[in-house]
C-alpha positions in Angstrom: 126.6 95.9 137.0 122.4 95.9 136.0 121.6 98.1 133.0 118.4 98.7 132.5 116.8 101.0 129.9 113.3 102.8 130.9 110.9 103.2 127.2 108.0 105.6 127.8 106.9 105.0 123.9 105.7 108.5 122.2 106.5 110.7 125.4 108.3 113.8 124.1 105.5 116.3 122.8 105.5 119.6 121.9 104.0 122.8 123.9 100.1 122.9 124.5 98.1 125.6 124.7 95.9 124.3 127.5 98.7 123.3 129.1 99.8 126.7 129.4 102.4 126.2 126.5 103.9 123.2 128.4 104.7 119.9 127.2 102.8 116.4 129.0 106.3 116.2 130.1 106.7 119.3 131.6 103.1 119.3 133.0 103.2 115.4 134.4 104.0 114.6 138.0 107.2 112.4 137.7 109.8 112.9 140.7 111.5 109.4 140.1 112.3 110.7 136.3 113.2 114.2 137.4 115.1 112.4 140.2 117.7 110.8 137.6 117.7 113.8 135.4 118.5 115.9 138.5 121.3 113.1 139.5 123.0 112.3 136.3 123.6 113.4 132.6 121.0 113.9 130.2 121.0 115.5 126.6 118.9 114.9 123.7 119.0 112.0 120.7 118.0 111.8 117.7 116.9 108.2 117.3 115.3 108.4 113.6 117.9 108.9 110.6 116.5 111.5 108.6 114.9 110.5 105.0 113.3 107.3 107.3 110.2 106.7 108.8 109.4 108.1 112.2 108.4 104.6 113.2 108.2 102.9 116.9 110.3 100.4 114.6 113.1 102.3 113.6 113.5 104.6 116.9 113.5 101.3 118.9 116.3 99.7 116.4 118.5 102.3 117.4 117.8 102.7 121.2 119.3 99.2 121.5 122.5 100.1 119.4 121.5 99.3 116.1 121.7 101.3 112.6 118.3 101.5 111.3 120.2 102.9 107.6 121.9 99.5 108.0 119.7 96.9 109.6 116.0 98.1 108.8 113.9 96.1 106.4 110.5 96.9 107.5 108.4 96.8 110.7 106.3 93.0 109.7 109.0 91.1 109.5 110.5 92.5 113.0 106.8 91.1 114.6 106.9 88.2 112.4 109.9 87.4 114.4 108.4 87.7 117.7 105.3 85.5 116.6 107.9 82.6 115.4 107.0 83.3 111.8 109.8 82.7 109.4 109.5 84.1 106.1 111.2 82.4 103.1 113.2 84.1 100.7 110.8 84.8 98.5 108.1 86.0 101.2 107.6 89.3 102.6 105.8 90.0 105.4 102.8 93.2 105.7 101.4 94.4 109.4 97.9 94.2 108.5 95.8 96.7 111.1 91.6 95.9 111.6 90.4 99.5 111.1 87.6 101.1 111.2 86.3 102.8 108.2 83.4 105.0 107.6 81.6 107.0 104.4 85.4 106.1 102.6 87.4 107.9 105.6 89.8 105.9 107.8 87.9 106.5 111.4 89.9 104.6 113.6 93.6 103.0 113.2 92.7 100.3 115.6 89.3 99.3 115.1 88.3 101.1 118.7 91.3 98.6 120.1 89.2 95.8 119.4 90.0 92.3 121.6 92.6 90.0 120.6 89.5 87.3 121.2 87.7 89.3 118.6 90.2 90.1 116.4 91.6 86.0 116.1 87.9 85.7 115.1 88.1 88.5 112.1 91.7 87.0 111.0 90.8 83.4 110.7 87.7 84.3 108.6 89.8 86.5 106.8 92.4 83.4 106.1 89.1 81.4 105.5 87.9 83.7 102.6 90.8 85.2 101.2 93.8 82.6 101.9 96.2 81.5 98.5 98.8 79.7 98.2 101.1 82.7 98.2 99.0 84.7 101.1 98.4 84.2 104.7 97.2 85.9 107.6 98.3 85.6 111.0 96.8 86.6 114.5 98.0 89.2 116.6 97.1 91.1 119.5 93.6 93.3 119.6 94.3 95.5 116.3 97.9 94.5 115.1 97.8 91.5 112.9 100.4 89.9 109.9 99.8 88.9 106.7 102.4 87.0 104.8 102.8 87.0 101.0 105.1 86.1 98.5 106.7 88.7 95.6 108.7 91.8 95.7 107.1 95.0 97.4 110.3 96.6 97.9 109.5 99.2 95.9 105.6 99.8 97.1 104.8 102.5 98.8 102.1 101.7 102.0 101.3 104.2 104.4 101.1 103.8 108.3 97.3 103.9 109.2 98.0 106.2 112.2 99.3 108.9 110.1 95.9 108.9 107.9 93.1 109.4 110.9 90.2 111.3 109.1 91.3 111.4 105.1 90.1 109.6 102.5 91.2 105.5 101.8 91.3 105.8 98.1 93.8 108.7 98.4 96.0 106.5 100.8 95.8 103.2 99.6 99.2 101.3 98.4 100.7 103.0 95.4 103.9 101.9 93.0 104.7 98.8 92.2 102.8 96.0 92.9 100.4 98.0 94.5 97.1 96.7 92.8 96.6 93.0 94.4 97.2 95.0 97.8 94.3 97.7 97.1 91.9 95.1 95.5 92.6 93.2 99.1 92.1 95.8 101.2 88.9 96.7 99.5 87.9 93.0 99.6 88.3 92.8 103.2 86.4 95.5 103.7 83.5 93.3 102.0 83.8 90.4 103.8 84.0 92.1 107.4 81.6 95.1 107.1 78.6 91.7 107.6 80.7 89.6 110.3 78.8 88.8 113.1 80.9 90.6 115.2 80.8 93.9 113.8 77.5 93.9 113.8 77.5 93.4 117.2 79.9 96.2 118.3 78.2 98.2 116.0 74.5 97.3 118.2 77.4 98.2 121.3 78.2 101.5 120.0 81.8 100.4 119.2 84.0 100.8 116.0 83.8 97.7 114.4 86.9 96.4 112.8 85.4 96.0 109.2 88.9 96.5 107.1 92.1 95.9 106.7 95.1 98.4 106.6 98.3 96.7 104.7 101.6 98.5 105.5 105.4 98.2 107.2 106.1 95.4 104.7 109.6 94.0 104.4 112.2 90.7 104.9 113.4 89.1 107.7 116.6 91.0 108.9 119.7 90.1 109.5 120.8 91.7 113.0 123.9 91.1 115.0 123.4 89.4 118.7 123.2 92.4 121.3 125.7 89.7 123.7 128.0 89.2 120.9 128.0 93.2 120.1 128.2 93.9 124.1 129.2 91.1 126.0 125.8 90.9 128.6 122.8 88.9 128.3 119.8 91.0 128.2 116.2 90.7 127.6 113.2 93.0 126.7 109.7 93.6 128.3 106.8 95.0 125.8 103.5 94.4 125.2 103.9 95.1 121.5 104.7 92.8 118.8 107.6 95.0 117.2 109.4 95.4 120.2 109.4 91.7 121.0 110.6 91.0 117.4 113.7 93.5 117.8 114.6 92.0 121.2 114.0 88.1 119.1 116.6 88.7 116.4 118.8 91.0 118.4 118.8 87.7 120.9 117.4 89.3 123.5 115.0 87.0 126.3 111.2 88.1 125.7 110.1 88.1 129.3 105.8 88.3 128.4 104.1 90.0 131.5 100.3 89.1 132.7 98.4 92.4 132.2 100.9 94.1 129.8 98.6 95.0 127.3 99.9 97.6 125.1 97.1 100.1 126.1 96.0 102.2 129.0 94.6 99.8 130.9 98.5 98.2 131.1 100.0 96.7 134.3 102.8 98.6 135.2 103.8 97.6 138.5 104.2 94.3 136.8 106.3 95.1 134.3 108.7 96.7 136.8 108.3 93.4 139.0 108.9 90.8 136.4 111.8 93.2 135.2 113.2 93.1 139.0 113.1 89.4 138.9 114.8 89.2 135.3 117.7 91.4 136.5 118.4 88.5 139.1 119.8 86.1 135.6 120.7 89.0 133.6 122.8 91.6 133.5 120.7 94.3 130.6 117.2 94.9 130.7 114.8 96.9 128.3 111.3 97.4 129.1 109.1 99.7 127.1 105.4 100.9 128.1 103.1 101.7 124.7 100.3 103.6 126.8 101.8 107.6 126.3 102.5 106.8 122.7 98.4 105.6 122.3 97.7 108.9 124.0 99.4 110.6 121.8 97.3 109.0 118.5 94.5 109.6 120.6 95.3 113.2 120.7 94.2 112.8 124.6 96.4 115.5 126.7 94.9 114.3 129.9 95.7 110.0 129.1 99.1 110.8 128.2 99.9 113.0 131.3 98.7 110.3 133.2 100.5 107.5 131.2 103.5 109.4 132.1 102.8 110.1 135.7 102.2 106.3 136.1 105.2 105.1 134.0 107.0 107.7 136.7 105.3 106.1 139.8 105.1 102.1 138.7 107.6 101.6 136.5 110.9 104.3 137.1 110.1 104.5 140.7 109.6 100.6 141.7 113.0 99.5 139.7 114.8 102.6 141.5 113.8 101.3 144.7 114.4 97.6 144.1 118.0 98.5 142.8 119.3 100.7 145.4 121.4 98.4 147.0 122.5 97.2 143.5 125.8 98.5 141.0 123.2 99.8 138.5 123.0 102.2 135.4 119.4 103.3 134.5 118.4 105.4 131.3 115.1 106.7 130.6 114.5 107.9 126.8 111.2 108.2 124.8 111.5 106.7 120.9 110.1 108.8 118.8 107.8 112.4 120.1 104.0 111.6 119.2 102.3 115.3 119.8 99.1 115.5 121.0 98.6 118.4 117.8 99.2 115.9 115.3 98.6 112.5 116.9 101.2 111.0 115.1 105.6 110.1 115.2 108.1 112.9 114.5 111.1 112.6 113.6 112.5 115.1 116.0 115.2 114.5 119.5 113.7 113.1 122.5 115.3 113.4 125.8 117.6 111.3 127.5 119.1 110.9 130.9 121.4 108.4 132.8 121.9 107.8 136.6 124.3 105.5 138.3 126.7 105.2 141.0 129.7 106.8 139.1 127.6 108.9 136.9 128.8 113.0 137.7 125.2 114.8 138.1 125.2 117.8 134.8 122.6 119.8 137.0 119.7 119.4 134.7 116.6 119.4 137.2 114.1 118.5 135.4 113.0 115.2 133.0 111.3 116.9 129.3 112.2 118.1 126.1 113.0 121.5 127.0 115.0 120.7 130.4 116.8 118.3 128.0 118.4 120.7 125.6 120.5 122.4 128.4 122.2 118.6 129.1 125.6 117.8 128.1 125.2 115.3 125.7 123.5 115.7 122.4 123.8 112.6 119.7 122.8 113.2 115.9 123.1 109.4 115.7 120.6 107.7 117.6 122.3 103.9 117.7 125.3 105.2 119.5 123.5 105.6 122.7 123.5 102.5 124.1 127.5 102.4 123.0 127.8 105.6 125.6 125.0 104.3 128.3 127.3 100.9 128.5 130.3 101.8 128.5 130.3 105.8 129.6 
């Protein structure tokens, strides 16, 4: 038996007036979706515990089984993992954004998506300038990035650069404990990039530059169970992002990296669903999650996330359905977290979920969104026990 689990990252959404009150969901062409919504079960989930985060990092924890109230520590040290960074005891790892900022008000969250080839550029200067014995930064992809410190900044509070688009920095920068080294390096950084070369540049370009640093999502490495040892299968993950790599790394997952996966619009999605064909040859699990509806969603762009979804529909759901039909399979497709157009940022609200497969009794639903969801059979106030009923259901 394959099981593979289907990630459109930020999908859910809530009704938009232009839409004519419909979700992107509702509104998006998607007949390989609505096809295993039509021929299995579906219901909703609830994926973020409340009193926690609405995070990518925490929804994604517990769409592969795991207790984020148990198992979460923070979203750096889950890409730390997937970079090969180990943090000692005493370190704690930050996800350090490029932003843009702009008269004191946080513009952009990712610095207009600058290039990883740029941003590697920004980083090492950074390390260059501001590098201690107790502080590193490390290069990511385009605007996610690591720094690494040591000290306690469990009790800190640092907020997501996503949720802040348009207020004021000095009203959002780290407060609590600990909290003054982090401002006075945030406000450093801004110092030392605003005159880089290549802000000045994209500036000339008419492009955000990336001319500031955003310090949040800090925690220790955790410590998370094998996903063969808690299932039995070998499995492995396909992302473009960082975070989801790092879950699949210390839930002992293969990272299968795709050419053209980017993270973005511009994403290769018939790719992913080819490489995760070829996986599903060796292993028995696959999880492969696309970040492009989720960016539309931050972007508050109704018309790139319809057609995130309506290509996640055609090149991802559709290619693996047709390269598994004459396979025993199980397939899932669930969003990890709503990101509304309204609000361009997570909520911690259900998402839908459905599941097709060969001995799977259809409960009629015939359509794949939020609304279609609610008349399903199964509805779970605990997101981690999903994949528990998708494996063994």
């Amino acid at each position: 038996m394959k099981y593979v689990v289907l990630v459109p990252d930020g999908a859910a959404d809530y009704p938009i007036k232009e839409l004519g009150n419909k979700t992107p969901l509702q509104t998006a062409k998607k007949p390989n979706m609505d096809f295993i919504a039509r021929n299995g079960i579906m219901g909703t989930v609830k994926t973020v515990p409340d009193g926690m985060e609405p995070g990518s990092d925490v929804a994604n924890l517990s769409l592969l089984g795991y207790d984020p109230k148990k198992y979460y520590t923070g979203r750096a040290p889950l890409e730390a993992a997937s970079m090969s960074i180990y943090l000692e005891e005493d370190e704690v790892a930050f996800r350090c954004n490029l932003v843009t900022v702009s008269d004191n008000i946080l513009a952009d969250y990712s610095a207009g998506h600058v290039s990883s080839i740029e941003a590697k550029i920004l980083i090492q200067f950074l390390n260059e300038e501001l590098r201690t014995k107790k502080l590193c930064f490390y290069p990511g992809v385009s605007y996610r990035h690591l720094m690494v410190m040591k000290g306690d900044y469990s009790k800190t509070l640092c907020i997501p650069p996503h949720n802040i688009m348009g207020q004021s920095i000095e009203e959002n920068l780290p407060k609590g404990k600990e909290s003054s080294f982090l401002r006075e390096l945030m406000i450093s950084s801004r110092e030392i990039l605003e005159k880089h070369e290549i802000n000045l540049r994209r500036k000339r370009m008419g492009k955000n530059p990336a001319n500031m640093i955003w310090l949040w999502g800090q925690g220790k490495t955790p410590s998370i169970p094998k996903f063969c040892e808690k299932y039995g299968i070998e499995g492995g993950v396909i992302s473009a992002v960082d975070l989801i790599k790092g879950i699949g790394q210390c839930a002992g997952l293969q990272i299968i990296n795709v050419p053209g996966a980017t993270g973005y619009f511009d994403t290769d999605y018939l790719a992913k669903a080819n490489y995760a064909l070829a996986a599903l040859k060796e292993l028995d699990f696959l999880f492969v999650h696309v970040e492009a509806p989720d960016e539309a969603g931050h972007a508050g762009d109704v018309n790139a996330k319809i057609e995130a979804i309506e290509k996640f529909d055609n090149k991802v759901v559709g290619t693996i359905l047709k390269g598994l039909k004459n396979s025993e399979y199980k397939i899932m497709v669930v969003p990890d977290h709503p990101t509304p157009i309204s609000i361009r940022t997570h909520v911690n609200k259900p998402v839908p979920f459905a599941i097709y497969g060969r001995d799977i009794k259809s409960d009629e639903v015939k359509s794949f969104d939020e609304f279609a969801a609610k008349l399903g059979s199964l509805h779970l106030k605990e997101g981690y026990r999903l994949m528990d009923l998708f494996l063994k259901k």
